[in-house]
C-alpha positions in Angstrom: -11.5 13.9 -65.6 -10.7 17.1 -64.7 -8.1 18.8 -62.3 -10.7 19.3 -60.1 -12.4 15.6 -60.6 -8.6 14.2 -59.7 -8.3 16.1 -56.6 -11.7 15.1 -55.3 -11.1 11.0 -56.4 -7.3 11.5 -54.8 -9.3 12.4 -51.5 -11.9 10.2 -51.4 -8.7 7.4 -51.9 -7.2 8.7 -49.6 -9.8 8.5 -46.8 -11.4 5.1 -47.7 -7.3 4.0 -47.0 -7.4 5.8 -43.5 -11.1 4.3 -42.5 -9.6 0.5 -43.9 -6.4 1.1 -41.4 -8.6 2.3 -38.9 -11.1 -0.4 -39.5 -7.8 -3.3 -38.7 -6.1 -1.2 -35.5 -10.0 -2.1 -34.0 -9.9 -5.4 -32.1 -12.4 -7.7 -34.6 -14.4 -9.0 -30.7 -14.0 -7.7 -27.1 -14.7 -9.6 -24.3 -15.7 -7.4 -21.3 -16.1 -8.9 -17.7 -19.9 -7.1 -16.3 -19.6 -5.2 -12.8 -19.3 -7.3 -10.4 -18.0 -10.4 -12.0 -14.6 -9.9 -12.0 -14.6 -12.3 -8.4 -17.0 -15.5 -8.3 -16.7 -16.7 -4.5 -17.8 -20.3 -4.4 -16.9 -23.0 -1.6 -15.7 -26.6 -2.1 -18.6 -28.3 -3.7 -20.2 -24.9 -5.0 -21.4 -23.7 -7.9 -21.5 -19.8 -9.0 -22.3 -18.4 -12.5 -20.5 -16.3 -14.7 -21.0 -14.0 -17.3 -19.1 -12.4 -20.1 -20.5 -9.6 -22.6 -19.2 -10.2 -25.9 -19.6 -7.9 -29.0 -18.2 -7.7 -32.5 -16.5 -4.3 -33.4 -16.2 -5.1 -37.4 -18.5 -4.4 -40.1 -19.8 -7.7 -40.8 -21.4 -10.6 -39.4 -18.9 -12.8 -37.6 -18.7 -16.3 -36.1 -17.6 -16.5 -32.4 -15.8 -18.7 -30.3 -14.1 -17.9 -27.5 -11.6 -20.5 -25.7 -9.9 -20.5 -21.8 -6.4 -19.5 -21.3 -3.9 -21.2 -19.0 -5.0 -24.7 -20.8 -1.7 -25.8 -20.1 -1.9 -27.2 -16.8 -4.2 -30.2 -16.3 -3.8 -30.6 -12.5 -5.8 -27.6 -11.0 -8.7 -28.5 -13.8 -10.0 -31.2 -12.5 -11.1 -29.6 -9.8 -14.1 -26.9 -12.2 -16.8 -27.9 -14.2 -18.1 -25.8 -17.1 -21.6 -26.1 -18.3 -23.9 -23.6 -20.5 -26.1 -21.3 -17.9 -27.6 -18.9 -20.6 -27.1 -17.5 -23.7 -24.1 -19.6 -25.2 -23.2 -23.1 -25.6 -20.6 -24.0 -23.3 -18.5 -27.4 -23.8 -15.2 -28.7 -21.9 -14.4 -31.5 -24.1 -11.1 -32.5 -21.8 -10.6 -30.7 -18.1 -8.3 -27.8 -19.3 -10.4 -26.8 -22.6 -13.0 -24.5 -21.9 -15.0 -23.8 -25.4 -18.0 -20.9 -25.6 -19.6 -20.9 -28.6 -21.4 -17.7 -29.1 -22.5 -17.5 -32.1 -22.8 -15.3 -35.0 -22.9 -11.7 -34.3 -24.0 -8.6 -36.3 -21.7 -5.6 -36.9 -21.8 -4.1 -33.1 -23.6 -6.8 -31.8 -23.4 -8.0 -27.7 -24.1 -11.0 -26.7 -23.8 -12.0 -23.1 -22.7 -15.6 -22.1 -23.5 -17.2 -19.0 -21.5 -20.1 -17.7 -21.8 -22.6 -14.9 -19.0 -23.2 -12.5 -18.9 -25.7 -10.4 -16.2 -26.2 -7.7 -14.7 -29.8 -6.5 -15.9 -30.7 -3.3 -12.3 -31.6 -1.9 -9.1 -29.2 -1.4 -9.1 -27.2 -4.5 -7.1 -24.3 -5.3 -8.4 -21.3 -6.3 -8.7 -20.4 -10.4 -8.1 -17.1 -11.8 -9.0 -17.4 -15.7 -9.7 -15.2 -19.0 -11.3 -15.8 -22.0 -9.7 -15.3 -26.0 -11.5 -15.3 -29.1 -8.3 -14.6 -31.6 -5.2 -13.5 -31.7 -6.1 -10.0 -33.1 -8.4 -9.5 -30.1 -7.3 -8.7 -26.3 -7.8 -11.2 -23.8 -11.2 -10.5 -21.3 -9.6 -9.3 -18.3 -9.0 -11.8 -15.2 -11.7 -13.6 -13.0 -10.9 -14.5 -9.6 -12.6 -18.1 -8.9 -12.9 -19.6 -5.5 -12.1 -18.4 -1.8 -10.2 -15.0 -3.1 -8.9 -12.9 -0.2 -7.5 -9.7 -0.8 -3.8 -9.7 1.9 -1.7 -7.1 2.0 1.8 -6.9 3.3 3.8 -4.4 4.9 7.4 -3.9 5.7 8.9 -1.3 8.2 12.2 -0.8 10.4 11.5 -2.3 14.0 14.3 0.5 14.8 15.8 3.4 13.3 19.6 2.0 11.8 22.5 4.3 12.3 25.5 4.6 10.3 27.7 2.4 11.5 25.1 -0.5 12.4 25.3 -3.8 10.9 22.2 -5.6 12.3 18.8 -4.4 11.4 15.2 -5.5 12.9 12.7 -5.8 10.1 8.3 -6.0 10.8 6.3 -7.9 8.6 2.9 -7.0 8.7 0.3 -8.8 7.0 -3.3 -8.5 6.9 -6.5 -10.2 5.5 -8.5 -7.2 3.9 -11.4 -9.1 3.4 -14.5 -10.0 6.1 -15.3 -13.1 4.1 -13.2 -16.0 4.7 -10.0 -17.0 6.4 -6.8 -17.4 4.6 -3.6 -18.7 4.9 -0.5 -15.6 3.4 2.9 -16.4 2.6 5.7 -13.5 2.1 9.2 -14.0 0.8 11.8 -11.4 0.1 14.9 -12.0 -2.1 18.0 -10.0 -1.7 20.9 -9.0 -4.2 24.0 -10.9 -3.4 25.7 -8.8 0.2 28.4 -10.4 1.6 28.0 -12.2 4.7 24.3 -11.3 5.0 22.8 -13.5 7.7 19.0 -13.7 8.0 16.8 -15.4 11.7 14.0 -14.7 13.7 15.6 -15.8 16.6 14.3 -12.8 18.9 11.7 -12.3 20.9 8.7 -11.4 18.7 10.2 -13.3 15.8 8.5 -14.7 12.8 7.6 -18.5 13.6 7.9 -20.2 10.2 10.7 -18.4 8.5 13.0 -20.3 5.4 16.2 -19.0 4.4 17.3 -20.4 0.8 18.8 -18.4 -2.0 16.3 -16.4 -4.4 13.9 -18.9 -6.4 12.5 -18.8 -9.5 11.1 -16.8 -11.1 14.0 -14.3 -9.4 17.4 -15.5 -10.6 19.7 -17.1 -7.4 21.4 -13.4 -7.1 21.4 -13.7 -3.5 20.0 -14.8 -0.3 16.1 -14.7 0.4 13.7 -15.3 3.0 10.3 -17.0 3.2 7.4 -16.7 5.7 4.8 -18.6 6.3 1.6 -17.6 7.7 -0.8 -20.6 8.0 -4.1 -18.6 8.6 -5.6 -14.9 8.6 -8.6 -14.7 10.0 -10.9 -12.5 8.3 -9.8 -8.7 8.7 -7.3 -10.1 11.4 -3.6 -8.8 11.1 -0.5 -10.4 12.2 3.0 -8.9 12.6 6.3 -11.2 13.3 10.1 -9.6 13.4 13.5 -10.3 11.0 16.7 -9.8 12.1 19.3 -9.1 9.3 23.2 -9.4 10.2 26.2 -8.0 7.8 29.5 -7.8 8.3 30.1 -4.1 6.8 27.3 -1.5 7.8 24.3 -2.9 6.8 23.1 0.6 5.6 24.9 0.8 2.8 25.6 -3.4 2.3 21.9 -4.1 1.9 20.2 -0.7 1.6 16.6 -1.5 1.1 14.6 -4.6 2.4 11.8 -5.7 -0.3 9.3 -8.5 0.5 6.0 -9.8 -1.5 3.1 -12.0 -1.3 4.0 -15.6 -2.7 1.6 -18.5 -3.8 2.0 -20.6 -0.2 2.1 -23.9 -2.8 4.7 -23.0 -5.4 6.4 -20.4 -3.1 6.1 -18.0 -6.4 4.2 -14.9 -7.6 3.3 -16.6 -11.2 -0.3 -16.9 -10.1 -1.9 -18.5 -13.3 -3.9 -20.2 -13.5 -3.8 -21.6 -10.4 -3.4 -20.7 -6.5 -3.5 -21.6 -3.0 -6.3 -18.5 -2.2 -6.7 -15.9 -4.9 -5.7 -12.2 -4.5 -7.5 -9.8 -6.6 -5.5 -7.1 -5.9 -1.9 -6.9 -6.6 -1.3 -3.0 -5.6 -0.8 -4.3 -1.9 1.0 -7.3 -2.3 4.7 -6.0 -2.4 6.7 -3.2 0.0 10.0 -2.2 0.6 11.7 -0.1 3.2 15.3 1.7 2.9 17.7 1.1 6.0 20.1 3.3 4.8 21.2 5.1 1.8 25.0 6.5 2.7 22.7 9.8 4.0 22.2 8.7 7.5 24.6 11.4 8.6 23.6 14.2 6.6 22.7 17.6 8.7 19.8 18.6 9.0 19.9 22.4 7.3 20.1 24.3 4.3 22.3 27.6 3.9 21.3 30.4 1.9 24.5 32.2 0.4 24.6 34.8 -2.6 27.5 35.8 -5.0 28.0 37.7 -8.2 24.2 38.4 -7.8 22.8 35.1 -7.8 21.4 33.2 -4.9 22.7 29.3 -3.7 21.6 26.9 -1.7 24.2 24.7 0.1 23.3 20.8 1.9 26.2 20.1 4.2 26.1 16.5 4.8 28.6 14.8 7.8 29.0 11.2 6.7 31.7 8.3 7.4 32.2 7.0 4.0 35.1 6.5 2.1 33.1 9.0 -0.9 34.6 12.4 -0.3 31.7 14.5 -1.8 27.8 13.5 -2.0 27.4 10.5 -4.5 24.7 12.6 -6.6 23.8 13.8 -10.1 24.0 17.4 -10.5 21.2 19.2 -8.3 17.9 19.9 -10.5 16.3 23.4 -9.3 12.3 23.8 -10.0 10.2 27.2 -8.8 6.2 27.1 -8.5 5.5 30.3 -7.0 7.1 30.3 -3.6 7.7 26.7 -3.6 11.4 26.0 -4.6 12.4 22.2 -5.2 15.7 20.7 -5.8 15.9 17.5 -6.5 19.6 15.2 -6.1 19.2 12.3 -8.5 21.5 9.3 -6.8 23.7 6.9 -9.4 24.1 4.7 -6.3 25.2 4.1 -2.9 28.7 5.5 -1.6 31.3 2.6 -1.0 32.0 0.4 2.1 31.7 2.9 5.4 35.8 2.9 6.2 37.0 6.0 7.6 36.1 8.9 10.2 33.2 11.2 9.7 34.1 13.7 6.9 32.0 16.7 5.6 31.2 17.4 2.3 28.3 19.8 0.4 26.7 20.4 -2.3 25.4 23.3 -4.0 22.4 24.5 -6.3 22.0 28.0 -8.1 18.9 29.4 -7.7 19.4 32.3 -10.0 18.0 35.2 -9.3 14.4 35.5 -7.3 12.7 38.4 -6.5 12.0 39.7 -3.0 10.2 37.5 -1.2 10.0 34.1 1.5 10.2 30.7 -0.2 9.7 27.7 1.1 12.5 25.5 -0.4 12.8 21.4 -0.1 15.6 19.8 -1.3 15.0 15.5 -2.3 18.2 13.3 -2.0 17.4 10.5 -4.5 14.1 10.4 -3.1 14.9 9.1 0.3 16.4 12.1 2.3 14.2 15.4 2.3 15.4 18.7 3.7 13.1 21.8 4.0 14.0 25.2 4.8 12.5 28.5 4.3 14.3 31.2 2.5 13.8 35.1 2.8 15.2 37.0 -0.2 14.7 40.1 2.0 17.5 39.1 4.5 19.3 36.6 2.5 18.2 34.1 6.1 17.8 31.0 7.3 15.4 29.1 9.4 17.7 25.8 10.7 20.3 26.0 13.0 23.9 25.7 10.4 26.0 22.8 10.3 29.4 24.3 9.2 31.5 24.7 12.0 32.9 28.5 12.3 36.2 27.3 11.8 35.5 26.0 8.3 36.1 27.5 5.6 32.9 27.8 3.8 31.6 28.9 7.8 33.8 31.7 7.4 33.2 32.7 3.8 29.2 32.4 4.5 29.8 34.8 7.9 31.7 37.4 5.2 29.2 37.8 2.9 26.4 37.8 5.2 28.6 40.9 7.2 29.1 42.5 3.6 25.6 42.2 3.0 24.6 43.8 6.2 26.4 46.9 5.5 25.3 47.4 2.1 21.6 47.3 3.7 23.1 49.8 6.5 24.6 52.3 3.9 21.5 52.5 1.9 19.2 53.6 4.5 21.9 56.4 6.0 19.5 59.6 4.6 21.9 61.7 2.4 
């Protein structure tokens, strides 16, 4: 064989090898749910049908057999009956094994499977299952058996909290999305440890059915939690009840944020397979948060536009009461679009306990230098404290009100250069 010959059989090798890996990072059978099948609504007593599309992505003919997941609870089983509807044999030889037998399939070949679901006619929880085939092949995505309500929950500040506060009012919001049945919604939020962090709804407007315990599983016991209970949504009804959280240091900066999430109102958990209370097909609703406080609650609202040795700064002057003596944050990122100027504070965490009198303290970011012109600059404190000013390169301005006092030192060196730079613009327009 020639040099030539060896060339040609060395890349022929070499792409049979790339086609065989390719050929094994492709799932041997995919299971895909159909439109519109991803949420079987059936009553006590009902019966709805499924189907599942399943198709062979190798080269040759294969046997197929696809099995349930979540087999390992028996209790919530008894409740469904699987029978063949179309397509495939379907057999539950014990109540949590669920066995389709598709078939053999040619190379790219879809077959659909229809099933039969029957609900018990009692109490039954909803089911939210999948199908598997192997272990080299994905699982079909979820299906949402049952009542299924899509809830949401929501969690604001009944109040704005100040510095030195240490109670908080907290609104829980929930709401039933869906026009289809009622359902009952249970929220609990779990807090890191905080000394002497109290939790009631003892107010007026307070949430009826409220638990305080210490985080359950799945969440370590890291600290205190609560737990609400909402026995029934109507559908597209929405209900709102009020928290009252107690600390013994400012609760701004003891507690910080309040997070809270939609639980399984029968194992008080969000492990929600296979089994629920009502099924939620939509978990991008189910969880908020809100900040109360961040050590920033103090912070002046302004920026100041300064320049020296040619380039242009931006200063935050923040008034605070915390026992940090300069801004707890990373160094100040600087990003220009344009016009649009942003400067983003990255915060490594809170300041310490609130202890002493309000102090002042700023911090600084180099724009470099920008040519003539007005940007619009906004400045982002870890993400929960935005300032906006606009600056005009022209005049070297600002648009907010300063916070420096004129007897401070940086007042008085920001007065000086603004005076120098007024009669540098004055002595180049004198003609001559």
């Amino acid at each position: 064989m020639g040099l030539r010959g060896m060339r040609a059989a060395t890349a022929l090798a070499v792409f049979v090898a790339a086609c065989n890996a390719a050929a094994q990072d492709v799932p041997p059978v995919e299971i895909s749910v159909p439109a519109g099948m991803e949420i079987r609504r059936v009553a006590p007593g009902g019966i709805t049908t499924l189907a599942l599309d399943v198709t062979n992505r190798t080269g040759q003919p294969r046997e197929v057999v696809l099995g349930n997941l979540g087999g390992y609870s028996t209790e919530g089983w008894t409740n469904y009956r699987f029978s063949t509807a179309g397509g495939c044999a379907v057999e539950q030889p014990t109540p949590s094994r669920v066995i389709v037998r598709v078939g053999t399939l040619a190379p790219a070949q879809t077959r659909r499977c229809e099933l039969s679901i029957e609900r018990g006619a009692g109490a039954s929880p909803d089911l939210i299952l999948s199908f598997l085939a192997d272990a080299r092949s994905p699982a079909s995505g979820q299906i949402f058996v049952g009542t299924v309500v899509d809830r949401s929950v929501e969690v604001a500040l009944a109040a704005p909290v100040a510095t030195y506060d240490r109670e908080a009012t907290v609104r829980l919001t929930v709401r039933n999305l869906d026009a289809s049945a009622a359902a009952p919604a249970m929220v609990r939020g779990c807090f890191q440890a905080a000394e002497g962090l109290r939790i009631d709804s003892d107010l007026p407007g307070g949430c009826a059915s409220t638990a305080v315990e210490v985080c359950p599983p799945p969440a370590p016991p890291i600290g205190p939690s609560f737990r609400v209970a909402f026995p029934g949504l109507a559908p597209g009804a929405t209900i709102s009840c009020l928290l009252r959280l107690r600390t013994e240091q400012p609760i701004a900066t003891s507690v910080r944020v309040v997070e809270a999430g939609l639980v399984d109102a029968t194992t008080s958990t969000d492990v929600f397979v296979p089994f629920v209370d009502v099924a939620d097909p939509n978990d991008a609703n189910d969880h908020a948060s809100v900040l109360l406080g961040s050590g920033l609650q103090g912070i002046s609202p302004t920026i100041t536009f300064v320049v020296a040795s040619g380039q242009l700064s931006a200063i935050a002057t923040e008034v605070h009461g915390s026992a940090c003596r300069t801004m707890p944050f990373a160094v100040p990122v600087v990003q220009r679009v344009g016009t649009n100027i942003t400067i983003d504070s990255p915060t490594p965490g809170p300041c310490p306990e609130i202890t002493g009198p309000p102090t002042q303290s700023t911090l600084t970011a180099a724009l470099g230098a920008l040519p003539p012109g007005t940007y619009s600059v906004t400045w982002r404190f870890g993400n929960v404290q935005v300032l906006s000013g606009t600056l005009d390169t022209a005049g070297v301005g600002q648009t907010l009100p300063a916070a420096v006092p004129a007897t401070d030192s940086r007042g008085a060196t920001f007065l000086a250069v603004m005076i120098v730079l007024l009669a540098m613009v004055g002595l180049r327009r004198r003609p001559g």
